[in-house]
N, CA, C and O atoms as CSV, one atom per row, in Angstrom:
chain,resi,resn,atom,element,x,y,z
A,1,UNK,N,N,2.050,12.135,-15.844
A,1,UNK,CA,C,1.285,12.463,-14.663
A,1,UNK,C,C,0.001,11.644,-14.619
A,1,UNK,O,O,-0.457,11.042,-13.647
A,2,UNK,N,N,-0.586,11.751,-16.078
A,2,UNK,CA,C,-1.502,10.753,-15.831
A,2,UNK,C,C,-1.216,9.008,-15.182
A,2,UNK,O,O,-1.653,8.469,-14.166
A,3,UNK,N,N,-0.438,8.565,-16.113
A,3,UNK,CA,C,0.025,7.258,-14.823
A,3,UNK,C,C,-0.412,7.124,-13.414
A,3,UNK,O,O,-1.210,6.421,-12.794
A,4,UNK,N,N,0.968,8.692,-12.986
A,4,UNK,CA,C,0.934,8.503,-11.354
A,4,UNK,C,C,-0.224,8.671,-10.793
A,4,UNK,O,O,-0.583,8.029,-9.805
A,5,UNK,N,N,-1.084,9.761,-11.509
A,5,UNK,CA,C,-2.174,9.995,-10.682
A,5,UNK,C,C,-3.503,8.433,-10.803
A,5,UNK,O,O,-4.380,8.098,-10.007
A,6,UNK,N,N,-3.136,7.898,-11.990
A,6,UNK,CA,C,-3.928,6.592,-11.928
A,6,UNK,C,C,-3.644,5.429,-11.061
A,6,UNK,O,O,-4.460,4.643,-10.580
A,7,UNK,N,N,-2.408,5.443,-10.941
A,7,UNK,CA,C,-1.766,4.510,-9.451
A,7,UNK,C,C,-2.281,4.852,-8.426
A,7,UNK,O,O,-3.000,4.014,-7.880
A,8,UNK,N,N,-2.083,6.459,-7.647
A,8,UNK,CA,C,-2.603,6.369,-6.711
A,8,UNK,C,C,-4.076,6.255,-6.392
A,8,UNK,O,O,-4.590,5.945,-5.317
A,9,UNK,N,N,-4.674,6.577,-7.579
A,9,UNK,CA,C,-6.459,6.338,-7.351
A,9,UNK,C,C,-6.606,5.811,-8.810
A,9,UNK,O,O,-6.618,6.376,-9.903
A,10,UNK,N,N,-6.766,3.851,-8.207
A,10,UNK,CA,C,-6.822,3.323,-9.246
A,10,UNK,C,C,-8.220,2.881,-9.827
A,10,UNK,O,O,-9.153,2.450,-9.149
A,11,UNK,N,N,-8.212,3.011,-10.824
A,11,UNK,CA,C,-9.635,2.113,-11.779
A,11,UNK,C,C,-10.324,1.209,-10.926
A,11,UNK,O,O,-9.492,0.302,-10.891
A,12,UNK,N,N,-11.343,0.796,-10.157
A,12,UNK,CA,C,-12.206,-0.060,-9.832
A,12,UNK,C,C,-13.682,-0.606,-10.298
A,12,UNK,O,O,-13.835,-0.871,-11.490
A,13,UNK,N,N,-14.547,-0.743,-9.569
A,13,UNK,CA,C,-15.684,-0.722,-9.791
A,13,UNK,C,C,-15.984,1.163,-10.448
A,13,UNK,O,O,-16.952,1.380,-11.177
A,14,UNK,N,N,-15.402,1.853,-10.204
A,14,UNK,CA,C,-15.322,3.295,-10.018
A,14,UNK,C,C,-14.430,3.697,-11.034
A,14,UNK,O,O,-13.370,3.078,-11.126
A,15,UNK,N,N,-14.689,4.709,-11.886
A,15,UNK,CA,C,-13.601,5.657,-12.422
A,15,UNK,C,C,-12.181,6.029,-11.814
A,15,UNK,O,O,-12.595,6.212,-10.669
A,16,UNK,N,N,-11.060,6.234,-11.735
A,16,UNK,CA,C,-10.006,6.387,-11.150
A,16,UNK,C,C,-9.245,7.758,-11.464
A,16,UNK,O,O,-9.875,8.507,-12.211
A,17,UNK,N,N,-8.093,8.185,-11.056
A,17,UNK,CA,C,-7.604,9.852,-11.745
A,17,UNK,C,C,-7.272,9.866,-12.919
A,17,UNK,O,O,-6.939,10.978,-13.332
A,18,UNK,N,N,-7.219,8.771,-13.863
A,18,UNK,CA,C,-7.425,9.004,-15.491
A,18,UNK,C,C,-8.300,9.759,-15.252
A,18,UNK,O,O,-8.125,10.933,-14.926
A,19,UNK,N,N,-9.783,8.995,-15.426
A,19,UNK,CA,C,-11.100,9.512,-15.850
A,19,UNK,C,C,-11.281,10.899,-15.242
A,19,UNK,O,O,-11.461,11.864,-15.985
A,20,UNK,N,N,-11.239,11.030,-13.916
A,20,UNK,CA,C,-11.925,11.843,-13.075
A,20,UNK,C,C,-10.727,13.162,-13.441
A,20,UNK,O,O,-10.743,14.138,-12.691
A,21,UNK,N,N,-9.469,13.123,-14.896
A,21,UNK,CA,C,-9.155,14.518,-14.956
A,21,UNK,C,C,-8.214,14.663,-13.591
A,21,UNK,O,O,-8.752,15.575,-12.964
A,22,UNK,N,N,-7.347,14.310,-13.021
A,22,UNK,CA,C,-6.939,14.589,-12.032
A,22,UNK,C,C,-5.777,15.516,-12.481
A,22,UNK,O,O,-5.390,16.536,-11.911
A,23,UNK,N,N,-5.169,14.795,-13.935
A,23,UNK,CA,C,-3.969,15.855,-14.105
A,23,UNK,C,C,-4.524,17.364,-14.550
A,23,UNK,O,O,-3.970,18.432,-14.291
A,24,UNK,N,N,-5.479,17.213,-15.119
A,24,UNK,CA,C,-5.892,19.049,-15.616
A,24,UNK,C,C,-6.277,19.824,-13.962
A,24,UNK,O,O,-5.996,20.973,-13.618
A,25,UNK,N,N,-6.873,18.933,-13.289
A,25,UNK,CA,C,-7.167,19.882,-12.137
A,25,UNK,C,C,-5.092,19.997,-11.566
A,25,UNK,O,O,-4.881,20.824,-10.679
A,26,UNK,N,N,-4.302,19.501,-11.897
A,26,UNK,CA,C,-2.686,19.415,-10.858
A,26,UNK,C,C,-2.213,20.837,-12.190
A,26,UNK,O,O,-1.715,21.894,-11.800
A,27,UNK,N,N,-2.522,20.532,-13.870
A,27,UNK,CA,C,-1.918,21.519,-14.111
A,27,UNK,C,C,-2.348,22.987,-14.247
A,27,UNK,O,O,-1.554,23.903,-14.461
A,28,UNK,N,N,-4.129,23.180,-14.054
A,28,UNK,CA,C,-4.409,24.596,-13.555
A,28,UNK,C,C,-4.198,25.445,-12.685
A,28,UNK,O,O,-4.310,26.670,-12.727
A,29,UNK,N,N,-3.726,24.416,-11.471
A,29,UNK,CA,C,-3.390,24.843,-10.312
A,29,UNK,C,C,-2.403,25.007,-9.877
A,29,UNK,O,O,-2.376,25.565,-8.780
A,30,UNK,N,N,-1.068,24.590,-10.541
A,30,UNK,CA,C,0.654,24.716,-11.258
A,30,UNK,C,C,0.509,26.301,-12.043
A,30,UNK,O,O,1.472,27.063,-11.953
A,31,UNK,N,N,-0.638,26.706,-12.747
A,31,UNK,CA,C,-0.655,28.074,-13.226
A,31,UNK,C,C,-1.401,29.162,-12.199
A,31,UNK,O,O,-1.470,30.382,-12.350
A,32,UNK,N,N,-1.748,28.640,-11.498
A,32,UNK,CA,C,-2.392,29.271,-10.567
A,32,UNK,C,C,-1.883,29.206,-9.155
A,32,UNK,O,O,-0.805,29.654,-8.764
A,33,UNK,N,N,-3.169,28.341,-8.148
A,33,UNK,CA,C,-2.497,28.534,-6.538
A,33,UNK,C,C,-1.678,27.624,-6.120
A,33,UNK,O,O,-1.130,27.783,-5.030
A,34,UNK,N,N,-1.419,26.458,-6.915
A,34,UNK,CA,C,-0.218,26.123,-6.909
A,34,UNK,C,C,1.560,25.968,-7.846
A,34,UNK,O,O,2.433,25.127,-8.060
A,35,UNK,N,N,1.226,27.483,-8.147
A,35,UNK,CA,C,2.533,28.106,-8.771
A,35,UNK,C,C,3.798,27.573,-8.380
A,35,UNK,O,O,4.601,27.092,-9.179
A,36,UNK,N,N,3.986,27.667,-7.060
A,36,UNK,CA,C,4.708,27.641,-6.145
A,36,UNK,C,C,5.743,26.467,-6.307
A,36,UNK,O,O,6.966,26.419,-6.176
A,37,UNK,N,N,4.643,25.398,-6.694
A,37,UNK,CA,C,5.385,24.105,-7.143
A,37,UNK,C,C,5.934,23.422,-8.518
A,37,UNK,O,O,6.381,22.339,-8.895
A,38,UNK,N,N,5.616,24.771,-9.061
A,38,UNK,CA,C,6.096,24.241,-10.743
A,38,UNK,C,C,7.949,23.834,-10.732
A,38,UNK,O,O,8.451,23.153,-11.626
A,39,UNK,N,N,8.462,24.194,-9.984
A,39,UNK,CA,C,10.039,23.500,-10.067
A,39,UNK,C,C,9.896,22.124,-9.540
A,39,UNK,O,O,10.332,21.069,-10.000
A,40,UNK,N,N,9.064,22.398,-8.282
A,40,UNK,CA,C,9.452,21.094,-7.615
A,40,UNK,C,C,8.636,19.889,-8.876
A,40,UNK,O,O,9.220,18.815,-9.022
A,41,UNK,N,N,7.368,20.129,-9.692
A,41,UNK,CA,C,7.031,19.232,-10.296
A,41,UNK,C,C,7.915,18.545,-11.656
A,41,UNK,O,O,7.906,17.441,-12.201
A,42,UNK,N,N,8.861,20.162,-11.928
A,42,UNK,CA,C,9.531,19.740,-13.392
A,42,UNK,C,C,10.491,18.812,-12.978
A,42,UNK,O,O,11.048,18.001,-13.719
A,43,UNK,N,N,10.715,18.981,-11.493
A,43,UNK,CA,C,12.715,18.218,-11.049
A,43,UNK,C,C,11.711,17.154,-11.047
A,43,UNK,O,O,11.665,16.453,-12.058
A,44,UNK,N,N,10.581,16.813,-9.716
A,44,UNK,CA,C,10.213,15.411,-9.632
A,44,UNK,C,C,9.799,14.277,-10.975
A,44,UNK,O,O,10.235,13.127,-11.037
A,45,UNK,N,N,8.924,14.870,-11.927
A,45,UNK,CA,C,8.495,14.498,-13.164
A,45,UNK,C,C,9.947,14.264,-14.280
A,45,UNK,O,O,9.961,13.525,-15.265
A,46,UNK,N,N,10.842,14.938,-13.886
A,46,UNK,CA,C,12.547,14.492,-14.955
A,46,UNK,C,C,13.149,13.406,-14.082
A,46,UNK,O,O,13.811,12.461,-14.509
A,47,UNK,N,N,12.881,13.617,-12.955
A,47,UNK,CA,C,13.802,12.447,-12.155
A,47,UNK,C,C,13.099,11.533,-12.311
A,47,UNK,O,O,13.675,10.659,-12.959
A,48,UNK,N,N,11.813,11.201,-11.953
A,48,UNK,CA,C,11.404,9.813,-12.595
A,48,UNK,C,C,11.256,9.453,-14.029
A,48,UNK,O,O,11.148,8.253,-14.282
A,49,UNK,N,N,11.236,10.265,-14.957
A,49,UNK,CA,C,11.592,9.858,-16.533
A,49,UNK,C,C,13.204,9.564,-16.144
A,49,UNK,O,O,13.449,8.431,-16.561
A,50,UNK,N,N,13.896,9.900,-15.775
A,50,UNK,CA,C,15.370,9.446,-16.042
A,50,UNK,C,C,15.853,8.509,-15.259
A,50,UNK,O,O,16.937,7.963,-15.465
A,51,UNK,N,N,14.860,8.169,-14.008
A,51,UNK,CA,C,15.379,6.951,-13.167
A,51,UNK,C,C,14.628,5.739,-13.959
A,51,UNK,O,O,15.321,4.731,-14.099
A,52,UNK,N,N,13.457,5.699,-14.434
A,52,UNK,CA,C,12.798,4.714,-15.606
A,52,UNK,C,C,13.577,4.523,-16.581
A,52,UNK,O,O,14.091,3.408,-16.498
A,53,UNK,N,N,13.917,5.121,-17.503
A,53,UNK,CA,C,14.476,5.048,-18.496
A,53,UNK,C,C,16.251,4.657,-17.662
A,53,UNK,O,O,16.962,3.998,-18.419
A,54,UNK,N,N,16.657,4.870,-16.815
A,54,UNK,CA,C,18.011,3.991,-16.505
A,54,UNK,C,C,18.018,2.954,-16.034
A,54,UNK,O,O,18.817,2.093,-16.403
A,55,UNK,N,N,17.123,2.754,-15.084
A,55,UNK,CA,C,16.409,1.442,-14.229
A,55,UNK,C,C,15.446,0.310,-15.288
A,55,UNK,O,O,15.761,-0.873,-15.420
A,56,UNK,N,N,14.413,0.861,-15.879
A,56,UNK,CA,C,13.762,-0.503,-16.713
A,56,UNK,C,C,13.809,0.089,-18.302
A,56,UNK,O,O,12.972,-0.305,-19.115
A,57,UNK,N,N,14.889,1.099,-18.687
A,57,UNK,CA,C,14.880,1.848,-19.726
A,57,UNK,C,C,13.626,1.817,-20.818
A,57,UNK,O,O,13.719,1.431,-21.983
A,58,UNK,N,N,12.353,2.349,-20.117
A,58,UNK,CA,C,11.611,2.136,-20.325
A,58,UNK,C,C,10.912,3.633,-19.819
A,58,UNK,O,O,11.656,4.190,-19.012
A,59,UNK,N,N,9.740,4.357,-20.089
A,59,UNK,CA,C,9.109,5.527,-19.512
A,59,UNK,C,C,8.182,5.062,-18.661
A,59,UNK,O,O,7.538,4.066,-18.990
A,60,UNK,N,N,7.867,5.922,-16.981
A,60,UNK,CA,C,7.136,5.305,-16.260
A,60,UNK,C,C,5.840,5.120,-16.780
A,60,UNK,O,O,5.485,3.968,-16.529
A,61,UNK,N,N,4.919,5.793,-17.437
A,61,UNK,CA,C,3.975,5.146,-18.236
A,61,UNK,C,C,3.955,3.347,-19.012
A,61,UNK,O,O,3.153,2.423,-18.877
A,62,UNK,N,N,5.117,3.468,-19.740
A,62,UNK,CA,C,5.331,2.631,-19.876
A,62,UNK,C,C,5.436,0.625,-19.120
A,62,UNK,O,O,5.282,-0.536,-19.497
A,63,UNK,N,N,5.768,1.365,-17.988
A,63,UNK,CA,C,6.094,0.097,-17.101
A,63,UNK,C,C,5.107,-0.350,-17.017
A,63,UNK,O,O,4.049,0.186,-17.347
A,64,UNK,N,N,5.316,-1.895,-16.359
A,64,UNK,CA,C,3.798,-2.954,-16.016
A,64,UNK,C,C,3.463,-1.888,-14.881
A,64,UNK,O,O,4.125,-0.972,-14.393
A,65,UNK,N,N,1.850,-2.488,-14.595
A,65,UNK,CA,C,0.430,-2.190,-13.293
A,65,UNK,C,C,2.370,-2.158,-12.137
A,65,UNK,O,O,3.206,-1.281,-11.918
A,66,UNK,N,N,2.250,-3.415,-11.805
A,66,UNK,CA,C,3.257,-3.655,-10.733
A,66,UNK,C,C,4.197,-3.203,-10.649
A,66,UNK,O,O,4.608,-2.935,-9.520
A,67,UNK,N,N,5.087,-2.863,-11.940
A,67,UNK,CA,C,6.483,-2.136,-11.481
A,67,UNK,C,C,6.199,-0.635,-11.187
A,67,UNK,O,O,7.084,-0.055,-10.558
A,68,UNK,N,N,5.340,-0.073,-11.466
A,68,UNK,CA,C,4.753,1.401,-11.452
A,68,UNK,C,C,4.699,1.136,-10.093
A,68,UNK,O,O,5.606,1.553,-9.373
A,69,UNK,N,N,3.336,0.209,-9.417
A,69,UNK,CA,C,3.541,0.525,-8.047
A,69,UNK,C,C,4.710,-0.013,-7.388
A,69,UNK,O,O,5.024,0.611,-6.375
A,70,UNK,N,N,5.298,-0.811,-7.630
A,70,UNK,CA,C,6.953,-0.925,-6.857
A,70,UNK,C,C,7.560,0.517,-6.664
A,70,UNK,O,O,7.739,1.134,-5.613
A,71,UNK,N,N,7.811,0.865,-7.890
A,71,UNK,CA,C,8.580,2.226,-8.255
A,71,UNK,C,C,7.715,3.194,-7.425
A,71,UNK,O,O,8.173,4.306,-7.161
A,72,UNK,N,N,6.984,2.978,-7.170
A,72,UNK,CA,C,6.123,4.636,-6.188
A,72,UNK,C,C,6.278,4.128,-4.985
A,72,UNK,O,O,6.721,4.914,-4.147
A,73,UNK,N,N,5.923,2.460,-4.453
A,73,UNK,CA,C,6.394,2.618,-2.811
A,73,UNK,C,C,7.466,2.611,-2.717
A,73,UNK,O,O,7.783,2.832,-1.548
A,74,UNK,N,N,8.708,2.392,-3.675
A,74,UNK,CA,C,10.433,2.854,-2.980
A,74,UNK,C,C,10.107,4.265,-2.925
A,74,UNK,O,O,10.636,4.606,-1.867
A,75,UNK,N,N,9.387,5.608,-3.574
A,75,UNK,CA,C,9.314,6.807,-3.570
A,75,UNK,C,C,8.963,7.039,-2.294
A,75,UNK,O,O,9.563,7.857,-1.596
A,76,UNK,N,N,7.651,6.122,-1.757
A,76,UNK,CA,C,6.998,6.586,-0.888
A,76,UNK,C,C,8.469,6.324,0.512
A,76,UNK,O,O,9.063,7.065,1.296
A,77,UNK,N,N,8.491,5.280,0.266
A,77,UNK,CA,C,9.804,4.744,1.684
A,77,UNK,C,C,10.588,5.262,1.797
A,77,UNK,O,O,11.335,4.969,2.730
A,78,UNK,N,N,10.905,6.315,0.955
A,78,UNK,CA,C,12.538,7.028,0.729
A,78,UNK,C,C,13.759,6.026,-0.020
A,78,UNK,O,O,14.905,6.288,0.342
A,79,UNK,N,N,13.635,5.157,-0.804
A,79,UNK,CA,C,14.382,4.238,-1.389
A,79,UNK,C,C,14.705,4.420,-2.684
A,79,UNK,O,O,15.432,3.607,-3.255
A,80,UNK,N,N,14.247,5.420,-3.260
A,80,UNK,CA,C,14.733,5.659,-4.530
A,80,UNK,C,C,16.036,5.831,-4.539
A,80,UNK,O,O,16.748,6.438,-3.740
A,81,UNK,N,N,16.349,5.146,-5.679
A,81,UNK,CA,C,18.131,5.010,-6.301
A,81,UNK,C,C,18.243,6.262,-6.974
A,81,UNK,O,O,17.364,6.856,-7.598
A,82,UNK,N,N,19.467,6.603,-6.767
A,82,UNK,CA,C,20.217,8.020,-7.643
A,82,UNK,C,C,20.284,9.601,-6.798
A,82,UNK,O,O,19.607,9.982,-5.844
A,83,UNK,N,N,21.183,10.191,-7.427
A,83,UNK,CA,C,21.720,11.227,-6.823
A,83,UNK,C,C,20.406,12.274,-6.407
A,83,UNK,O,O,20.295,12.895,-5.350
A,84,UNK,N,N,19.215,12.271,-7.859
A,84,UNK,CA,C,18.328,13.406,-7.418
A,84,UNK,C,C,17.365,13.111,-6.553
A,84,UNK,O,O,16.435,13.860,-6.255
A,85,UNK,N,N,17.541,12.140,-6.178
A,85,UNK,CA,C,16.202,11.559,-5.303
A,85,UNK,C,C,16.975,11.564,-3.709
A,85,UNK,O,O,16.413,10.868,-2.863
A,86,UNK,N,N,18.364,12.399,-3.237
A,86,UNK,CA,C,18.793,12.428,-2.120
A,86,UNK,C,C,18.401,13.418,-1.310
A,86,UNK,O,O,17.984,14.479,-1.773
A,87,UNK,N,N,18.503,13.150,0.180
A,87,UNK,CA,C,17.846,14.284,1.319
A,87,UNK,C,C,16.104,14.251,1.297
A,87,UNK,O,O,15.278,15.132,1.534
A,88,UNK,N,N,15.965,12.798,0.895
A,88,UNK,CA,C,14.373,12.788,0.689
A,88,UNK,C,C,13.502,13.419,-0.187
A,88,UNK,O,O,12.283,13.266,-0.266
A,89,UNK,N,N,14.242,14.159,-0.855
A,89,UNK,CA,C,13.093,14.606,-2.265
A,89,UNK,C,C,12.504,13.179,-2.979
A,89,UNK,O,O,11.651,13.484,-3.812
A,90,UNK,N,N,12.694,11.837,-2.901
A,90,UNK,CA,C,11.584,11.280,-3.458
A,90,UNK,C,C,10.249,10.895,-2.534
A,90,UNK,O,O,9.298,10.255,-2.982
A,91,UNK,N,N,10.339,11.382,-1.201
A,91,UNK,CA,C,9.492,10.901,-0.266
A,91,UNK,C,C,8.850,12.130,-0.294
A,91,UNK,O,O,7.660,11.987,-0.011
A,92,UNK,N,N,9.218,13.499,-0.564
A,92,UNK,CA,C,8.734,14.454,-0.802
A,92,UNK,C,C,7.706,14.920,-1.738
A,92,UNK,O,O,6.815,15.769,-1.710
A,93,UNK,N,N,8.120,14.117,-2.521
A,93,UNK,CA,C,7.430,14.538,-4.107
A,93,UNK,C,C,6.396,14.184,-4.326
A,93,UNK,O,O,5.420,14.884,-4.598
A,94,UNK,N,N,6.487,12.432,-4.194
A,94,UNK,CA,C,5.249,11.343,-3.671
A,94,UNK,C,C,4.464,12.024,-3.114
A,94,UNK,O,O,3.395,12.149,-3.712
A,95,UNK,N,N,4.625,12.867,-1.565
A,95,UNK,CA,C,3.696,13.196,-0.809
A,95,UNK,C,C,2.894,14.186,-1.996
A,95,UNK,O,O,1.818,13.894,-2.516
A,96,UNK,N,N,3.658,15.355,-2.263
A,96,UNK,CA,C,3.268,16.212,-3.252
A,96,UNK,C,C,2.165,15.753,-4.167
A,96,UNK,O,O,1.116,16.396,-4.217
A,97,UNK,N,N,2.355,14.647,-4.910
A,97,UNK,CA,C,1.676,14.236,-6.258
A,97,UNK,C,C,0.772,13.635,-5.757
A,97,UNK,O,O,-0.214,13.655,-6.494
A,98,UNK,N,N,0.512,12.722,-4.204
A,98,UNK,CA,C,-0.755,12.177,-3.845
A,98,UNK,C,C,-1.393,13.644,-2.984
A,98,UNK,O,O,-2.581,13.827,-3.252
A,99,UNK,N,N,-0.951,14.409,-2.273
A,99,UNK,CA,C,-1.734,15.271,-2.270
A,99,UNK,C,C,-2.766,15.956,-2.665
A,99,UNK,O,O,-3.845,16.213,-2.130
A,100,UNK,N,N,-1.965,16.411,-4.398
A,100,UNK,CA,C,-3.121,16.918,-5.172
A,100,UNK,C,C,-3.407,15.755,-5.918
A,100,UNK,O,O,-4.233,15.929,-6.813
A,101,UNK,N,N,-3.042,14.849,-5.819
A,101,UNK,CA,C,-4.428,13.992,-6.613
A,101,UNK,C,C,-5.530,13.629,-6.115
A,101,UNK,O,O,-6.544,13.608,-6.812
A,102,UNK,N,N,-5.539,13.222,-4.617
A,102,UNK,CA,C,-6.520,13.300,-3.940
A,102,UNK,C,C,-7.697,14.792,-3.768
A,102,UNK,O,O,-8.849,14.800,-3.333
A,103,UNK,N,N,-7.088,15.619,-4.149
A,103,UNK,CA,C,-7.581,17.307,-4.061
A,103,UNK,C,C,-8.345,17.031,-5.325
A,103,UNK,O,O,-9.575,17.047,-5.283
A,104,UNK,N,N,-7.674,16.765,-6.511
A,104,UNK,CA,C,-8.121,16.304,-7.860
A,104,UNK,C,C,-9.313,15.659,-7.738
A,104,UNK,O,O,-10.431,16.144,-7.914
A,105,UNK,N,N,-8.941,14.198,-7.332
A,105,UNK,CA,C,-10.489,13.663,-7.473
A,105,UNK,C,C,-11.279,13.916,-6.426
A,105,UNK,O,O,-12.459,14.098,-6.724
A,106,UNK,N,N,-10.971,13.991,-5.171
A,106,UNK,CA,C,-12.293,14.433,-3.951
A,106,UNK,C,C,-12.625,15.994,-4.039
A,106,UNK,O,O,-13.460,16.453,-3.260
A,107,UNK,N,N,-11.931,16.897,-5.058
A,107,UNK,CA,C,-12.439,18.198,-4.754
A,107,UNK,C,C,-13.486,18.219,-5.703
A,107,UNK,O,O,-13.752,17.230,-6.386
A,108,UNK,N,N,-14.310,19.667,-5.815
A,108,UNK,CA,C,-15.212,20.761,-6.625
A,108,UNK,C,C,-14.377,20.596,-8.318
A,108,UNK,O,O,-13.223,20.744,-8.721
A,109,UNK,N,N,-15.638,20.234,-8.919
A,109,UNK,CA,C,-14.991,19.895,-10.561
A,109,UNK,C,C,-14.673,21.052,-10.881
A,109,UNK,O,O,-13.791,21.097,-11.739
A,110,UNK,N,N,-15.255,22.520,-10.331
A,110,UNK,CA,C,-14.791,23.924,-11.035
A,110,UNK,C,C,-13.722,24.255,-10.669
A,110,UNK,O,O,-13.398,25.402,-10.977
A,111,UNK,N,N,-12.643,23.350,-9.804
A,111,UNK,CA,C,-11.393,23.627,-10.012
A,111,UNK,C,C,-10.634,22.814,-10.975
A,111,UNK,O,O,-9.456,23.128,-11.147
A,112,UNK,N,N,-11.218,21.613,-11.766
A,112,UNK,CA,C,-10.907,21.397,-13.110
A,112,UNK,C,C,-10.483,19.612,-12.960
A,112,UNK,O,O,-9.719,19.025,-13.727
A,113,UNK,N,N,-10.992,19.171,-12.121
A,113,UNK,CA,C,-10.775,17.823,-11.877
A,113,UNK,C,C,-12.319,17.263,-11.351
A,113,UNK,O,O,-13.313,17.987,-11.410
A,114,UNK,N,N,-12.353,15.714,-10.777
A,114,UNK,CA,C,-13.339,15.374,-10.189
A,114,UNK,C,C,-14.489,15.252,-11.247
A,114,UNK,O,O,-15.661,15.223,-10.872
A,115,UNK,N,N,-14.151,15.181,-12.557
A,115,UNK,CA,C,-14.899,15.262,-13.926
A,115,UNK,C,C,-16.313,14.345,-13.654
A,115,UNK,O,O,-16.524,13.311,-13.020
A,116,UNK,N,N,-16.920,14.993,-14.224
A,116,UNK,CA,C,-18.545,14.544,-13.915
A,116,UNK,C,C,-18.768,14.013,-12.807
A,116,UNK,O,O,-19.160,12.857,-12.644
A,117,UNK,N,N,-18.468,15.045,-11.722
A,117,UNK,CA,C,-18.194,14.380,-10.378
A,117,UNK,C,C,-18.391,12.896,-9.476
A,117,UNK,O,O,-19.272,12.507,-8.709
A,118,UNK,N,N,-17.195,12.329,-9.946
A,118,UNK,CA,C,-16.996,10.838,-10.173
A,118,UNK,C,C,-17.165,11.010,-8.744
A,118,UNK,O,O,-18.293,10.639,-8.418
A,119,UNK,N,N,-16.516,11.406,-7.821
A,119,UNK,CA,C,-15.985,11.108,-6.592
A,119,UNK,C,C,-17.466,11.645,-5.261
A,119,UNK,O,O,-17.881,11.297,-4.156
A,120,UNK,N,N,-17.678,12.373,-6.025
A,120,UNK,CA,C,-18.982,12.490,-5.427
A,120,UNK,C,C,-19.916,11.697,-5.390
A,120,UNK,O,O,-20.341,11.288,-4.309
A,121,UNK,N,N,-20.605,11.183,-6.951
A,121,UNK,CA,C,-21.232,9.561,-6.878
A,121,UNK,C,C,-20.911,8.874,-5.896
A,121,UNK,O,O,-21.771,8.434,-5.133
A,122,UNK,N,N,-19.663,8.659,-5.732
A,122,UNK,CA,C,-18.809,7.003,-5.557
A,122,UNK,C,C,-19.572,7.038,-4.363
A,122,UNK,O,O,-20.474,6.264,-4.044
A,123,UNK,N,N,-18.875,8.554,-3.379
A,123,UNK,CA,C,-19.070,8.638,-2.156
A,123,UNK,C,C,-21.152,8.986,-2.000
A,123,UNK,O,O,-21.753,9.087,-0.931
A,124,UNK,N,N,-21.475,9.039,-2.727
A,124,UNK,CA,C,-23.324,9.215,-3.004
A,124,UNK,C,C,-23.317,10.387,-2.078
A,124,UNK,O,O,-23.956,10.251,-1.035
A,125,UNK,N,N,-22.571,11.747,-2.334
A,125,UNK,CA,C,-22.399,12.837,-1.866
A,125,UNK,C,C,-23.304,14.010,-3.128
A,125,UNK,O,O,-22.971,14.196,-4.299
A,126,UNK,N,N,-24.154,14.463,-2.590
A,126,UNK,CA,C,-25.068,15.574,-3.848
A,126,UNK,C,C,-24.211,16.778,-3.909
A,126,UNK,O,O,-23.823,17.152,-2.802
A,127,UNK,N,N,-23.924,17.289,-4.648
A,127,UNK,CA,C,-23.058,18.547,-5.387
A,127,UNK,C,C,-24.520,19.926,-5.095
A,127,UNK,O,O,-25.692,19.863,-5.466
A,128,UNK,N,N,-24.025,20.699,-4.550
A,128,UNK,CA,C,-25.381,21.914,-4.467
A,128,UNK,C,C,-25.345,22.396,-5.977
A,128,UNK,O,O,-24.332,22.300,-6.670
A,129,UNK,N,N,-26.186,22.766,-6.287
A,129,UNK,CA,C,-26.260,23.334,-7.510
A,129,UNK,C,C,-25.560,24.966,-7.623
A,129,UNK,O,O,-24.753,25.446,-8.419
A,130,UNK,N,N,-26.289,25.543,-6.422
A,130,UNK,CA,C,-25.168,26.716,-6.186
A,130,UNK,C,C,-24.575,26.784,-5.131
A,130,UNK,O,O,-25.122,26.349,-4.117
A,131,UNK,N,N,-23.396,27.305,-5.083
A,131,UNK,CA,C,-22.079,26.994,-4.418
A,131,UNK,C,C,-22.917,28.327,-3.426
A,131,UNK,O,O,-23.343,29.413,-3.820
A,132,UNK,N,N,-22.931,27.658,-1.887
A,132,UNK,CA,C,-22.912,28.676,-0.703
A,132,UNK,C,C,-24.712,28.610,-0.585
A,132,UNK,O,O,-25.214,29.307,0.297
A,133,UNK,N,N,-25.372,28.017,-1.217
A,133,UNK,CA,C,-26.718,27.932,-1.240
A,133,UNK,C,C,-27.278,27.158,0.233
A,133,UNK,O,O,-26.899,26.124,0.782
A,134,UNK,N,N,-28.188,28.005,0.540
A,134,UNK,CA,C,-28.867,27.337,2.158
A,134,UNK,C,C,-29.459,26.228,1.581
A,134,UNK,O,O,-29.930,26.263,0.444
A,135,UNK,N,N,-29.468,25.141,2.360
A,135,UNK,CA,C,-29.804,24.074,1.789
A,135,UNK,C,C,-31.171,23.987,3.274
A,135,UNK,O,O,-32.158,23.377,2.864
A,136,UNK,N,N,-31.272,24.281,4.198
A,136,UNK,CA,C,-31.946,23.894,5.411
A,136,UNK,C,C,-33.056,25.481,5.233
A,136,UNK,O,O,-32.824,26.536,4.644
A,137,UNK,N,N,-33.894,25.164,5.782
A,137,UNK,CA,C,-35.093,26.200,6.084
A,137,UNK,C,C,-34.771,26.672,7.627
A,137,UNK,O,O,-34.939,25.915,8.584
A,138,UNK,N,N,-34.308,27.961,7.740
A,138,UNK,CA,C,-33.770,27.888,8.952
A,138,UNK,C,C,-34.720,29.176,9.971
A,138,UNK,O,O,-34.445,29.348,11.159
């Protein structure tokens, strides 16, 4: 997961979803409010270990910068090869995993991502110190 989530928000001048914790904020929220999706993550996360390992028999971690992103825009296009990736579950999943990674790094670090709020810097966005705090003299 770490991989994917580093593909889609990659390393720059900027920290990327390595750093910024993106997978701890995807798996608190797999135990929590996003329960819902713990099948869909175990099928999507086995189908791409087993389409890697048949395709460049290799683990998607493993693969080059480039074949990683090859391998995620056939996901994204609906082009993935093999039986489990039919009726669009790989265009599905994709959506799924950039979803919350983006939630990951652009959300509130107290949901367990966005680590030393990278994404806040980037964007030179100030974090309130307390959550719901009037910030205006009204």
């Amino acid at each position: 997961m770490e991989a994917l989530a580093e593909q889609i928000i990659p390393t720059d001048e900027w920290p990327g979803g390595r750093e910024a914790d993106v997978t701890n904020f995807i798996d608190k929220q797999l135990v929590g409010t996003y329960s819902r999706y713990q099948e869909t993550y175990r099928k999507g996360l086995m189908a791409i270990h087993e389409t890697c390992k048949s395709s460049f028999h290799k683990r998607f971690e493993e693969l080059s910068w480039d074949e990683q992103t090859h391998f995620l825009k056939s996901m994204e296009e609906g082009k993935t090869e093999g039986k489990i990736w039919e009726n669009g579950f790989d265009i599905q999943f994709f959506e799924l995993i950039m979803d919350h990674s983006l939630q990951g790094f652009y959300g509130s670090p107290r949901h367990g991502g966005n680590k030393n709020y990278i994404s806040y810097k980037m964007i030179n966005l100030d974090y309130p110190v307390i959550i719901g705090q009037n910030r205006y003299n009204v």
